[in-house]
MARBA-3410 file (N, C-alpha, C, O; in Angstrom, 1 decimal):
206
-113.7,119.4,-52.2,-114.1,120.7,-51.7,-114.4,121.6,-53.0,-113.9,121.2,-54.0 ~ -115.1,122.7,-53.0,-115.5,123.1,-54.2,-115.3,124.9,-53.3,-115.7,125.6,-52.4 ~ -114.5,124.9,-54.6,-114.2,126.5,-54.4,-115.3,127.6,-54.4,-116.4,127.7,-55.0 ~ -114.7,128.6,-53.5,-115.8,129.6,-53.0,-115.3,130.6,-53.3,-114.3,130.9,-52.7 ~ -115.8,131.6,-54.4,-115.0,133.3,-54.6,-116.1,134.1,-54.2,-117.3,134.0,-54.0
-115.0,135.3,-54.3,-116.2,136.4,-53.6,-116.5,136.9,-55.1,-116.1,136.2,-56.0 ~ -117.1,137.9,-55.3,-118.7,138.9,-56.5,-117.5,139.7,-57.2,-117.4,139.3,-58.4 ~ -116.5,140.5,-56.9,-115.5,141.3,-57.9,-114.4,140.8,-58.0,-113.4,141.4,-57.4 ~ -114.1,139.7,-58.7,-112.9,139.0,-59.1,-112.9,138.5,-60.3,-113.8,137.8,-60.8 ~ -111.8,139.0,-60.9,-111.4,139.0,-62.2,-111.6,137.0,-63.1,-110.9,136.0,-62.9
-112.6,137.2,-63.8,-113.3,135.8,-64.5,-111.9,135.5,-65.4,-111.4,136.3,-66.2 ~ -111.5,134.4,-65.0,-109.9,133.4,-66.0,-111.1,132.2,-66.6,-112.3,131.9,-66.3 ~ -110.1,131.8,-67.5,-110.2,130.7,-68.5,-109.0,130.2,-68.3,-108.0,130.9,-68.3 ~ -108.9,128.6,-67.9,-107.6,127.9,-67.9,-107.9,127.2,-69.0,-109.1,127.2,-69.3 ~ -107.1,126.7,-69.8,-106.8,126.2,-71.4,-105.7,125.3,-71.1,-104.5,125.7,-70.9
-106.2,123.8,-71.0,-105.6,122.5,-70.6,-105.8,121.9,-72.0,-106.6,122.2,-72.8 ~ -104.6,120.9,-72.0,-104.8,119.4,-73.5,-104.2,118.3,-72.5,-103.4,117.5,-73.1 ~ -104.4,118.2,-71.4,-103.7,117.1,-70.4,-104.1,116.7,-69.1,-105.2,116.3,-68.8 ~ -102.9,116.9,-68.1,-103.6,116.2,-67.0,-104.1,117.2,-65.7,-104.7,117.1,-64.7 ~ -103.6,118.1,-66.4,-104.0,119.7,-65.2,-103.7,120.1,-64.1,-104.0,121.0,-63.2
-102.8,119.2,-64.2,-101.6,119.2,-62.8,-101.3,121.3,-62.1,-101.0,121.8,-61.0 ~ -101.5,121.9,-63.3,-101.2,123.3,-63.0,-102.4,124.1,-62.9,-102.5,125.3,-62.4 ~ -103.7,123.1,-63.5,-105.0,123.6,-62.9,-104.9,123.4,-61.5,-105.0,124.4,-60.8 ~ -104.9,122.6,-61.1,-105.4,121.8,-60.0,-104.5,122.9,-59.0,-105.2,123.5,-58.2 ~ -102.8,123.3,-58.9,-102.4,123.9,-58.4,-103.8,125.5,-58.0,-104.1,126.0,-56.9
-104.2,125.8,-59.4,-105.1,127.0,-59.0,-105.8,127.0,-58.2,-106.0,127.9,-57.3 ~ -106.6,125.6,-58.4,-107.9,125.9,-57.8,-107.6,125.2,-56.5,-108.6,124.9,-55.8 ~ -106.5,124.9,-56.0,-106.0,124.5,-54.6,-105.5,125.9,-53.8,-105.6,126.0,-52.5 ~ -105.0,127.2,-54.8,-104.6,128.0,-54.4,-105.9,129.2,-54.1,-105.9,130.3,-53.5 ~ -107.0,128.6,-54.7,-107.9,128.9,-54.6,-109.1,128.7,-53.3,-109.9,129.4,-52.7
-108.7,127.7,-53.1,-109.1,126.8,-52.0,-108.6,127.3,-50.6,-109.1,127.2,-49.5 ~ -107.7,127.7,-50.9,-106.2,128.1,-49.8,-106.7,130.1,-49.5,-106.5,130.9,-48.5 ~ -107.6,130.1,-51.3,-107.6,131.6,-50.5,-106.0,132.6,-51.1,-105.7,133.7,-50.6 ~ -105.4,132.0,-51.9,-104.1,132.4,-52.5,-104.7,133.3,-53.4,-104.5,134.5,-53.2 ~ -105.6,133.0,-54.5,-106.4,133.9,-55.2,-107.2,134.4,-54.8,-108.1,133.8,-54.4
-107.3,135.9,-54.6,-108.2,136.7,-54.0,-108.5,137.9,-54.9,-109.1,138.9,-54.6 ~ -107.9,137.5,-56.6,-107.9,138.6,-57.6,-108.9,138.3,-58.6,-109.6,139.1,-59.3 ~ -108.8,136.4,-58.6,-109.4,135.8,-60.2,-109.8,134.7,-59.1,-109.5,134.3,-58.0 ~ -110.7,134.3,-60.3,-111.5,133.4,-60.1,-111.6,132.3,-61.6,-111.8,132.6,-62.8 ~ -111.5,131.5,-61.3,-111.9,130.4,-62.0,-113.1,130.2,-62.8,-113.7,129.1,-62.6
-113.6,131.1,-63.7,-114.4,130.4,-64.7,-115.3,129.6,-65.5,-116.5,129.5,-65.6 ~ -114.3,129.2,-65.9,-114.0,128.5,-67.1,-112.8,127.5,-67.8,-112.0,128.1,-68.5 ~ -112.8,126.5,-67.7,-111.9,125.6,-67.9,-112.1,125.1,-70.0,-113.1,124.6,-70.5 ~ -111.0,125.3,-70.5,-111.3,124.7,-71.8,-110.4,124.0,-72.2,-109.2,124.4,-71.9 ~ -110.5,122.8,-73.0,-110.0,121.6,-72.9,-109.6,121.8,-75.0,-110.4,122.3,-75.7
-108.6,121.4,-75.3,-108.2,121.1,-76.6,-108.2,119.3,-77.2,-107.7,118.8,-78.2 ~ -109.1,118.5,-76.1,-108.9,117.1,-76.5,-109.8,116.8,-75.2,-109.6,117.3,-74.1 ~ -111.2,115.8,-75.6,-111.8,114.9,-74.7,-111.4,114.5,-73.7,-111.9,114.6,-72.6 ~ -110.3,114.2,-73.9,-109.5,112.4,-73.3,-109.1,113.3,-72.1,-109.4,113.0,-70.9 ~ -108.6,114.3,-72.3,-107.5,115.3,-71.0,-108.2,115.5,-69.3,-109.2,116.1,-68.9
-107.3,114.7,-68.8,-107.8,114.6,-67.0,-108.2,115.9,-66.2,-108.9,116.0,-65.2 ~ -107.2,117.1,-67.3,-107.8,118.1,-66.6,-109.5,118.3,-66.4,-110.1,118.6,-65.4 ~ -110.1,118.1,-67.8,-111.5,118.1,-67.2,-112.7,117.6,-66.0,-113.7,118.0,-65.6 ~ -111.6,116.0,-65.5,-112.3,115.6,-64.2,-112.0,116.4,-63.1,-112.6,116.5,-62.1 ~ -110.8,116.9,-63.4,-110.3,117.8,-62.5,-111.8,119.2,-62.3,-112.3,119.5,-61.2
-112.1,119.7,-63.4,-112.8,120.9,-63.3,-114.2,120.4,-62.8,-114.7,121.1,-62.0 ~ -115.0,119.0,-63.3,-115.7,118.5,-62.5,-115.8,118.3,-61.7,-116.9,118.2,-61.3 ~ -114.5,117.9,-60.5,-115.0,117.6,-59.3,-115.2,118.7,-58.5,-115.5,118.6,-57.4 ~ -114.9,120.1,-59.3,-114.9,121.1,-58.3,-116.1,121.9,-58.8,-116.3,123.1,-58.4 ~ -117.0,121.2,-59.7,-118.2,122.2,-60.1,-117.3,123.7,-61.0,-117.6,124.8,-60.9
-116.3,123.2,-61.9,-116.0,124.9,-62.6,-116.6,124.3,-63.9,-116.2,123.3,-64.3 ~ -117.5,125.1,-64.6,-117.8,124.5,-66.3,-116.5,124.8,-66.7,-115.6,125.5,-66.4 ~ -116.7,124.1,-67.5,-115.3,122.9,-68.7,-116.2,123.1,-69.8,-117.5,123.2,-69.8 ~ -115.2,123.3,-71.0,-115.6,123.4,-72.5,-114.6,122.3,-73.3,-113.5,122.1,-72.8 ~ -115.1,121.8,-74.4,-113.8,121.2,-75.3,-113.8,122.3,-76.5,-114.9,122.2,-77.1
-113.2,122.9,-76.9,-112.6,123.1,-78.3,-111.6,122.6,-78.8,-110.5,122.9,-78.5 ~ -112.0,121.7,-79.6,-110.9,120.8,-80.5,-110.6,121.5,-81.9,-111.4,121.8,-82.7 ~ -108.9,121.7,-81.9,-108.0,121.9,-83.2,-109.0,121.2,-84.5,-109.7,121.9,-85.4 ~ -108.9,120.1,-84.4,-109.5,119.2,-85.7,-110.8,119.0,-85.8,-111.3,118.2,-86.5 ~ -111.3,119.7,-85.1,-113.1,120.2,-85.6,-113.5,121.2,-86.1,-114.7,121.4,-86.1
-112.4,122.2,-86.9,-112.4,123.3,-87.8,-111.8,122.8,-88.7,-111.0,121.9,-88.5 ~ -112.1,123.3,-89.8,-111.4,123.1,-91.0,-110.0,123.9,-91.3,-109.1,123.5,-92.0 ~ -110.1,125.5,-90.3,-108.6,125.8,-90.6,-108.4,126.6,-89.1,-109.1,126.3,-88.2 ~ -107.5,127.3,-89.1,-106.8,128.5,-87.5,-107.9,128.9,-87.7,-108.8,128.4,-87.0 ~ -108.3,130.1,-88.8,-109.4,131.0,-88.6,-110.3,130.4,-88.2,-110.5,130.9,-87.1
-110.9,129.5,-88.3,-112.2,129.0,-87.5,-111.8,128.4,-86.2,-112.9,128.3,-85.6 ~ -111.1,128.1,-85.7,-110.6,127.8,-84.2,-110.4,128.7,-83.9,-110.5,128.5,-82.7 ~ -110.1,130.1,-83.9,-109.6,131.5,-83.5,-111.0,131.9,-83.1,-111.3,132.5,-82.0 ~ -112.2,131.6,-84.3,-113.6,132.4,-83.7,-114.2,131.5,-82.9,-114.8,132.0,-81.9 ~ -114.2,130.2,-83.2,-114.8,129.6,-82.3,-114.4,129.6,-80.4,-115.1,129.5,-79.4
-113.1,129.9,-80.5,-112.2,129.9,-79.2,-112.7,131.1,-78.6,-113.3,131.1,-77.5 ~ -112.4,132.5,-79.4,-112.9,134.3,-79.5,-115.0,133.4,-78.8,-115.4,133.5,-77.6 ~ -115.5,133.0,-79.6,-116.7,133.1,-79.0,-116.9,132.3,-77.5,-117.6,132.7,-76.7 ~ -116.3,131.5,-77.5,-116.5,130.7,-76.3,-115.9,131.8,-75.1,-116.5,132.1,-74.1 ~ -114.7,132.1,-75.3,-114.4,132.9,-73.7,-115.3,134.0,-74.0,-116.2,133.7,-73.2
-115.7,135.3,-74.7,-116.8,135.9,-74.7,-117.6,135.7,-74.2,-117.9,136.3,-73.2 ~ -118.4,134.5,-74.9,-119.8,133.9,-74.3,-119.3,134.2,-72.4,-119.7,135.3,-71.8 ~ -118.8,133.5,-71.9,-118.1,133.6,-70.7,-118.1,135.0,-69.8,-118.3,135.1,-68.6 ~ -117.9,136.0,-70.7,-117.4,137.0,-70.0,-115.8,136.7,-69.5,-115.6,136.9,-68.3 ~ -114.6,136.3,-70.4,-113.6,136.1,-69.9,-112.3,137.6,-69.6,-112.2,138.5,-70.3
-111.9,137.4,-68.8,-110.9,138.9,-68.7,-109.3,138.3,-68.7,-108.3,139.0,-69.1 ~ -109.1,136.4,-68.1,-107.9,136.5,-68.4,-108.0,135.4,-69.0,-109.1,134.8,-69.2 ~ -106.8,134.7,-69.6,-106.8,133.6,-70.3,-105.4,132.9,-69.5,-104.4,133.5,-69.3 ~ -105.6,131.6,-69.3,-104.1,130.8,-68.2,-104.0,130.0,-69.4,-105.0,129.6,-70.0 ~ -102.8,129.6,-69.9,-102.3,128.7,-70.4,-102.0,127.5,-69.7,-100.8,127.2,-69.6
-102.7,126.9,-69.4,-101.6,125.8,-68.4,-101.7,124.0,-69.1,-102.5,123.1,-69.2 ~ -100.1,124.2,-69.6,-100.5,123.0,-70.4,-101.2,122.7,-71.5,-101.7,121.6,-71.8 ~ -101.2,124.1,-72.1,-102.8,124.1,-73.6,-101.4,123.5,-74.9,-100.3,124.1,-75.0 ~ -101.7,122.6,-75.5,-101.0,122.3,-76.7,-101.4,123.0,-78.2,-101.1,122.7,-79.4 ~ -102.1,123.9,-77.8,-102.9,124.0,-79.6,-102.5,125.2,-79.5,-102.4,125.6,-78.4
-102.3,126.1,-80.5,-101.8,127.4,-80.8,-102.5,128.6,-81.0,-103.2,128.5,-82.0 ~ -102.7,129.7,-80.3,-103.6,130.5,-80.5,-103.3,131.5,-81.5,-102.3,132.3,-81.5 ~ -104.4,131.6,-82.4,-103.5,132.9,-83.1,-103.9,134.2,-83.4,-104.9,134.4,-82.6 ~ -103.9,135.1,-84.0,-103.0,136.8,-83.9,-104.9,137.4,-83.7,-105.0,138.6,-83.4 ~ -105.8,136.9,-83.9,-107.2,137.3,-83.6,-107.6,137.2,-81.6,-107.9,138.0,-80.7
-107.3,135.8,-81.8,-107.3,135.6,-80.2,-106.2,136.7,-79.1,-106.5,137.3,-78.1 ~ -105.0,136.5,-79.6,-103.9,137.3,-79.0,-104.3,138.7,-79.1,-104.3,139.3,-78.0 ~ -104.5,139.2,-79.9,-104.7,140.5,-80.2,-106.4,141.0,-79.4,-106.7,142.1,-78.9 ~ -107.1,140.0,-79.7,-108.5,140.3,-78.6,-108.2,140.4,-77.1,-108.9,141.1,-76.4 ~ -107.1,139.6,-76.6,-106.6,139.6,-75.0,-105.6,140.4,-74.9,-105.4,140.7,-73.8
-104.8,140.9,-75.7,-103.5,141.5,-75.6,-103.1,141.9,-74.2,-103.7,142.8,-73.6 ~ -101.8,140.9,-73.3,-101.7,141.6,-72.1,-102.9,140.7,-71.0,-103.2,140.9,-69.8 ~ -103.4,139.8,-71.8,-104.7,139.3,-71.2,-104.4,137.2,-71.4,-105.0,136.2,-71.0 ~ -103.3,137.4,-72.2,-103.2,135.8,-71.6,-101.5,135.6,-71.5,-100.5,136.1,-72.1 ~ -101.5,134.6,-70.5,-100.3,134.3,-69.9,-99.8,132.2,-70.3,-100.1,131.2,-71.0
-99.1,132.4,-69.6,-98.5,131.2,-70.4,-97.6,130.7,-69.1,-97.0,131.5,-68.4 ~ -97.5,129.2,-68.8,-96.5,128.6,-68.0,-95.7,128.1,-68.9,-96.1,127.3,-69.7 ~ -94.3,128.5,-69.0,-93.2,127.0,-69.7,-92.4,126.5,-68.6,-92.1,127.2,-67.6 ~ -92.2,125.4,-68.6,-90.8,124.8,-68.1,-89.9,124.9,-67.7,-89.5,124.1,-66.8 ~ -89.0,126.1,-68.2,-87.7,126.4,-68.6,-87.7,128.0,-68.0,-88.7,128.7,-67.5
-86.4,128.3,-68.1,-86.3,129.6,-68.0,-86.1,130.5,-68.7,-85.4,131.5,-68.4 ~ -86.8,130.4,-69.8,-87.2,131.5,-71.1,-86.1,132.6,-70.7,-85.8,133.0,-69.6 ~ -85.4,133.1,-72.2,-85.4,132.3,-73.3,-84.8,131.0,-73.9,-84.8,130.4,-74.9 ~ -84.3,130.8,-72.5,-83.9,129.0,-72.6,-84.5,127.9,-72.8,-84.9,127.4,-71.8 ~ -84.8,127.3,-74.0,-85.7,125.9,-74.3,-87.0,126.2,-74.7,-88.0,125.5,-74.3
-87.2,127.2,-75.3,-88.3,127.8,-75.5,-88.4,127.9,-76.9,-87.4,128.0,-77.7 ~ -90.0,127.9,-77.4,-89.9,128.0,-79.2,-90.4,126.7,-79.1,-90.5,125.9,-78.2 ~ -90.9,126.5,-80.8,-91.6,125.1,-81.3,-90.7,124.1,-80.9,-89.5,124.1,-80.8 ~ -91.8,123.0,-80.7,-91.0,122.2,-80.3,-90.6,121.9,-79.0,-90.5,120.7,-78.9 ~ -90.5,122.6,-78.0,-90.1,122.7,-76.5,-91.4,122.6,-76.3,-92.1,123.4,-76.9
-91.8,121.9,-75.5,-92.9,121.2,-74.8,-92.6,119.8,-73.6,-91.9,118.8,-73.9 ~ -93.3,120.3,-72.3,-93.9,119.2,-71.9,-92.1,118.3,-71.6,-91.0,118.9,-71.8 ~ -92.2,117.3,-71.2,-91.0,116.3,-71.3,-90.0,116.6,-72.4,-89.1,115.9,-72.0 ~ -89.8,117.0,-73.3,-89.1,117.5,-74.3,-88.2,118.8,-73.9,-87.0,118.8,-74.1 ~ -88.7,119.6,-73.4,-88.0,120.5,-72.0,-86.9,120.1,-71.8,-85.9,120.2,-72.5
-87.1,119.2,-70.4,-86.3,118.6,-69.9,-85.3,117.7,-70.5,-84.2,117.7,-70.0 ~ -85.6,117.0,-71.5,-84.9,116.4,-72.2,-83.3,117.2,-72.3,-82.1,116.9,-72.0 ~ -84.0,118.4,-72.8,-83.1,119.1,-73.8,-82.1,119.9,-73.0,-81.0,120.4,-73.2 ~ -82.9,119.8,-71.8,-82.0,120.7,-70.2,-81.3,119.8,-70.4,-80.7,119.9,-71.5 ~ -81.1,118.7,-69.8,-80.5,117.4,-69.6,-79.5,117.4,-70.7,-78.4,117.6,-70.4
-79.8,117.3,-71.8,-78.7,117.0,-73.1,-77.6,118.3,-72.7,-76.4,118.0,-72.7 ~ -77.8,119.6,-72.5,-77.3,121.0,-72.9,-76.0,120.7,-71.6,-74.9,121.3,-71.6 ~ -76.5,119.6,-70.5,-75.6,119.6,-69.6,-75.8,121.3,-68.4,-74.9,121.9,-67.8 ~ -77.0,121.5,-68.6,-77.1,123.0,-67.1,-77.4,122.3,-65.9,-77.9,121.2,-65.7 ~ -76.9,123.5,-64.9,-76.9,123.2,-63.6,-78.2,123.8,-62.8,-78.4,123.6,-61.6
-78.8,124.6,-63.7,-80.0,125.4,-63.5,-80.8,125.7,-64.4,-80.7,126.2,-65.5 ~ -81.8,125.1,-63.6,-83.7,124.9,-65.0,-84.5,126.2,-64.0,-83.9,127.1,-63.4 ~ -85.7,125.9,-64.2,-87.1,126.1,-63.4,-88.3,126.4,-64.4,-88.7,125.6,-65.3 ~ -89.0,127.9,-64.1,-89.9,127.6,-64.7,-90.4,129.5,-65.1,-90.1,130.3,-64.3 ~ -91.1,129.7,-65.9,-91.6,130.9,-66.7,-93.1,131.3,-67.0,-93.7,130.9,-68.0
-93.6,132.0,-66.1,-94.9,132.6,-66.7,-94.5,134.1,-67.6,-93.6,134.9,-67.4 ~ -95.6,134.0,-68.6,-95.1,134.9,-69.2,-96.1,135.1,-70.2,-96.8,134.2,-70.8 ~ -96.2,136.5,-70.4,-97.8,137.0,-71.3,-97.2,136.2,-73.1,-96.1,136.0,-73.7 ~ -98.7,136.1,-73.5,-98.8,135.5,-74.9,-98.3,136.7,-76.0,-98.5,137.8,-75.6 ~ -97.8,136.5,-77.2,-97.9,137.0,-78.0,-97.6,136.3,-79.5,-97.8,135.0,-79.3
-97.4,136.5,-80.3,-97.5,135.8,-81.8,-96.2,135.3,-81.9,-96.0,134.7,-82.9 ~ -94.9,135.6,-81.0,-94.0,134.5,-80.8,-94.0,133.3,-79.9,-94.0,133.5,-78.7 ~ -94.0,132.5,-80.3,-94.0,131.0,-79.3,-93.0,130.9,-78.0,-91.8,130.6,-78.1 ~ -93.5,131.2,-77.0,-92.4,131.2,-75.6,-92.1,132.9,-76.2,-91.2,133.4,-75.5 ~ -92.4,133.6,-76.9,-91.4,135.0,-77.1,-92.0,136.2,-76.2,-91.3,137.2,-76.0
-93.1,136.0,-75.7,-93.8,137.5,-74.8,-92.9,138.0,-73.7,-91.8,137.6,-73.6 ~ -93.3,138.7,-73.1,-92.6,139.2,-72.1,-93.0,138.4,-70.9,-94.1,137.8,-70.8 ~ -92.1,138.5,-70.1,-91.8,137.3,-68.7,-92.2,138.1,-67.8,-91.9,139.3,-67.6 ~ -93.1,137.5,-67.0,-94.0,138.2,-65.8,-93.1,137.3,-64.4,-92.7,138.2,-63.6 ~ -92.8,136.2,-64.0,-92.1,136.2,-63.4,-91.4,134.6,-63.9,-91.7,134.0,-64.8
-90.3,134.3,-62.7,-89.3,133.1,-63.2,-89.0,132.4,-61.9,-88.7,133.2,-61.0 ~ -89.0,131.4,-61.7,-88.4,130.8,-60.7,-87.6,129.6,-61.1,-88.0,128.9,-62.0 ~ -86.6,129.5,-60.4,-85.6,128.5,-60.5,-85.8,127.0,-59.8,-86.6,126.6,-59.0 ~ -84.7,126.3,-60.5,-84.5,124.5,-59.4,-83.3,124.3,-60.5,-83.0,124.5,-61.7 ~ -82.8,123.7,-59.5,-81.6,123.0,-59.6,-81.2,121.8,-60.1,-81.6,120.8,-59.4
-80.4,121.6,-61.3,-80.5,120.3,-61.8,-79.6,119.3,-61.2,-78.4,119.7,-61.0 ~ -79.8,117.8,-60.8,-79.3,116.9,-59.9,-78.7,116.1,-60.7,-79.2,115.5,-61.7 ~ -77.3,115.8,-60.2,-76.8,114.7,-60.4,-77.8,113.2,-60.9,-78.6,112.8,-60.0 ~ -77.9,112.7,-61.7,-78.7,111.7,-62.1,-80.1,111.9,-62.4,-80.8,110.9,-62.2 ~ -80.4,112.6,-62.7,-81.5,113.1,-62.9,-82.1,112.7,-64.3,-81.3,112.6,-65.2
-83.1,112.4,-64.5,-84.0,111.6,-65.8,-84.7,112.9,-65.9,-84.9,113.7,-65.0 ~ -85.2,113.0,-67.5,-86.4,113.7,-67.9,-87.5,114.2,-66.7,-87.9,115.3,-66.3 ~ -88.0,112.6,-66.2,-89.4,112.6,-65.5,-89.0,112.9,-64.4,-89.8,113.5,-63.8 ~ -88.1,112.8,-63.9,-87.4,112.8,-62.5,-87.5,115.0,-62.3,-88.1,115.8,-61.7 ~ -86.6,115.0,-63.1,-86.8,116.7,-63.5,-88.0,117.7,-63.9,-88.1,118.9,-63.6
-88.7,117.0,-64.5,-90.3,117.1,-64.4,-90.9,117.4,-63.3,-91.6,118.4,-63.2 ~ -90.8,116.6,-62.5,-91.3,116.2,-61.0,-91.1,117.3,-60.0,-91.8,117.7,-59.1 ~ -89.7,118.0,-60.4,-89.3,118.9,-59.6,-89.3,119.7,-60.0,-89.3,120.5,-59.1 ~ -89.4,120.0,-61.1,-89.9,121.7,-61.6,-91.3,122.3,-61.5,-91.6,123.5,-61.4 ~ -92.3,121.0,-61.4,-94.1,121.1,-61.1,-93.4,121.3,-59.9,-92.9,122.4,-59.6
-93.3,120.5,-59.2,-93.3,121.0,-57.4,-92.7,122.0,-56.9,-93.1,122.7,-56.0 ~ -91.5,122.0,-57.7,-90.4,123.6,-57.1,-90.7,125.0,-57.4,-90.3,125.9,-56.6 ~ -91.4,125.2,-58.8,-91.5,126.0,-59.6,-92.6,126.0,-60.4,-92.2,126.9,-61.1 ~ -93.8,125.7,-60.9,-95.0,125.4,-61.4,-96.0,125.6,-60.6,-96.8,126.6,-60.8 ~ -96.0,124.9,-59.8,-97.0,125.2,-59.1,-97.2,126.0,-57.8,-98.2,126.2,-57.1
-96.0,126.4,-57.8,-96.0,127.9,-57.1,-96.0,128.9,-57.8,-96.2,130.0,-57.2 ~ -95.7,128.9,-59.1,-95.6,130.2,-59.7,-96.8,130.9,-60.4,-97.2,132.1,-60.3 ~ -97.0,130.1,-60.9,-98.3,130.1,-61.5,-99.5,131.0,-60.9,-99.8,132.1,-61.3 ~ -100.2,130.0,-59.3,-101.0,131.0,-58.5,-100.5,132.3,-58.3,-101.3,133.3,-58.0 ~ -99.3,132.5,-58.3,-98.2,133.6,-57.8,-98.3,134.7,-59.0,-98.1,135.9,-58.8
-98.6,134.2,-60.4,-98.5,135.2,-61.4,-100.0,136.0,-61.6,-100.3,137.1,-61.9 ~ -100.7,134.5,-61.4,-101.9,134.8,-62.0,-102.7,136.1,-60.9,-103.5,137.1,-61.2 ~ -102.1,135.6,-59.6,-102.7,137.0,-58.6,-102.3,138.4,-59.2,-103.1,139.3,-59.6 ~ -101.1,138.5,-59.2,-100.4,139.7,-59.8,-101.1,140.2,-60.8,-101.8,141.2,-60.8 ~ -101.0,139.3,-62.1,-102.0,139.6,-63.0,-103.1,140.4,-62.9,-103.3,141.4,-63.5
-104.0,139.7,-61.9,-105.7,140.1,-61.7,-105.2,141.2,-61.2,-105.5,142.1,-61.9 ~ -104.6,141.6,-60.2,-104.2,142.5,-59.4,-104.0,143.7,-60.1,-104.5,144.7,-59.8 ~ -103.2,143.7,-61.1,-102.6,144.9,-62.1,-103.8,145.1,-62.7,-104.0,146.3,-62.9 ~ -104.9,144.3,-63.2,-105.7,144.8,-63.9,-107.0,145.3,-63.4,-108.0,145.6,-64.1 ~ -107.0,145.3,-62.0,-107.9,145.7,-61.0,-107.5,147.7,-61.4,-108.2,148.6,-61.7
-106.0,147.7,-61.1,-105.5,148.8,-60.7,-105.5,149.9,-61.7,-105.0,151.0,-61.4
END
């Protein structure tokens, strides 16, 4: 099915390096009619290989790659990144799953304008390093009884912006990394997300 928006909805950029498991949440919530603030764009990819882009093809959203290691330094990934959502007309920026680091040109051109999914319940497990399965890991090692998951606007601290919203899950008896994984995407990820990003568009409607 290929998503349908209406003429005055706020233009997002999702920024994937993976499988897009949290895109795919959007543009299902999109599908559903959950987004009735933003719209889908623009999809940009930090690596070829990442599934999220078949994801953006099967629904007709243009997909970009900007790759880290096709600049020689940050500053040139900061303008190249800065021209690509421009070119676009972008107003929000989704992190979902982006591995590559944005920095203080990009941030400071969106200020308040990009958001971020973690894992965890910031400021818990949060900071370099905390990523992806590594998360969980570290839930798991700390011995807690309670994970979930964090949207929360970008700033030039890693995981450090301010928290737009949080949702919880509960950690199980026997529980593996991937197993906890499984249930934070399903319990908390991919509900929160569509859930933040409306609010978002919405506040900046207002």
């Amino acid at each position: 099915m290929n998503v349908v928006y209406g003429t005055a909805m706020i233009p997002m950029a999702v920024l994937v390096s993976g499988g897009g498991t949290n895109l795919q949440a959007l543009i299902d919530a999109a599908e559903a009619g959950v987004l009735s603030w933003g719209k889908i764009a623009l999809v940009i990819s930090s690596t070829p290989q990442a599934y999220a882009l078949k994801r953006a093809a099967q629904h007709r959203i243009p997909a970009v790659i900007v790759e880290r290691n096709q600049y020689h330094d940050a500053a040139a990934y900061d303008r190249a990144m800065l021209h690509t959502l421009e070119a676009h007309r972008i107003r929000l920026v989704v992190l979902a799953g982006f591995l590559a680091i944005l920095g203080t040109p990009v941030i400071q051109a969106y200020k308040k304008r990009i958001i971020n999914i973690h894992p965890s319940l910031l400021p818990a497990f949060g900071g370099r390093g905390y990523y992806g399965l590594k998360v969980h890991e570290a839930v798991l090692a700390q011995g807690v009884k309670v994970t979930g998951a964090t949207v929360h606007y970008v700033d030039e601290r890693v995981d450090g912006g301010e928290i737009i919203v949080q949702k919880t899950v509960e950690v199980l008896e026997g529980d593996t990394p991937e197993v906890l994984q499984k249930r934070v995407m399903e319990q908390a990820e991919w509900l929160l997300l569509p859930a933040a990003v409306e609010l978002v568009c919405k506040l900046d409607t207002t």
